[in-house]
C-alpha positions in Angstrom: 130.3 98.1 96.7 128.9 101.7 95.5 128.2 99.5 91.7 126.0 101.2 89.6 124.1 97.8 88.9 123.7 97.5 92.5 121.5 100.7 92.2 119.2 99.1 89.3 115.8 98.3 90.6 114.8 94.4 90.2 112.4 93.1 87.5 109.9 92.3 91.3 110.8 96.0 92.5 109.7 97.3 88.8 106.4 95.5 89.0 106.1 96.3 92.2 105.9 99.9 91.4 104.1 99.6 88.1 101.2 97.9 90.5 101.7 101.2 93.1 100.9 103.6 90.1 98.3 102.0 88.4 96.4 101.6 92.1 97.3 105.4 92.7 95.9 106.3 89.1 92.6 104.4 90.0 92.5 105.8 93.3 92.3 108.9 91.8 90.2 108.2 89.2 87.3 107.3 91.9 88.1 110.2 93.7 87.4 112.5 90.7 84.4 110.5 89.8 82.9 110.9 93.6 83.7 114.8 93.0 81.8 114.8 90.1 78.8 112.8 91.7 78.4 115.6 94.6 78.9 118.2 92.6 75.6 116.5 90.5 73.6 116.3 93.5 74.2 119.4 94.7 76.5 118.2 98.2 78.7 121.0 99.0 82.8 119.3 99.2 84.3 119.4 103.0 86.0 122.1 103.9 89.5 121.6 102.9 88.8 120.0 99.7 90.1 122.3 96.9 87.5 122.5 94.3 87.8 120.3 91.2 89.2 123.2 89.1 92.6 123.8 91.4 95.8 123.4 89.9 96.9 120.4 91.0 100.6 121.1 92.4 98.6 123.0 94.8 100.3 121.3 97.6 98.6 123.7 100.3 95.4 122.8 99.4 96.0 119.1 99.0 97.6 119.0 102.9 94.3 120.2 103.9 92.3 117.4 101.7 89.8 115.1 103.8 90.2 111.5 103.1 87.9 109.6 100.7 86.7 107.6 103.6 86.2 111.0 105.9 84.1 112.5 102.4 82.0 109.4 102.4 81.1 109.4 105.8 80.0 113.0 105.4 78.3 111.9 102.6 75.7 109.6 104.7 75.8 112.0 107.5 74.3 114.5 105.5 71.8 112.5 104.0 70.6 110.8 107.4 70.5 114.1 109.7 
């Protein structure tokens, strides 16, 4: 009990969160790409959303971030009113 190779993460946990941060990185990677595709058109970000410039360990800004799905839907909303 209390061993040290008790501790070491499995080969399945290690995958496991290989497959968590390649998923987050792509996540992110849309995100940044929808940014960049409102910003073309001319669609002014949610309020909340720090612009694309920010620092990112701006943690106070990133609380207040909509959700992707919450930007899309104001995306169509926009576009249909």
């Amino acid at each position: 009990m209390g061993n040290i190779s008790d501790m070491k993460p499995s080969d399945r946990q290690l995958r496991n969160m290989r497959f968590v941060e390649e998923r987050l990185e792509l996540l992110h990677t849309i995100r940044d790409m929808i940014d960049i595709e409102l910003d073309r058109r001319g669609i002014p970000q949610p309020l909340g959303c720090p612009p694309p410039s920010a620092p990112p360990g701006c943690n106070a800004q990133r609380q207040q971030r909509t959700t992707l799905w919450q930007r899309i839907l104001n995306f169509f909303n926009i576009h249909h009113s």
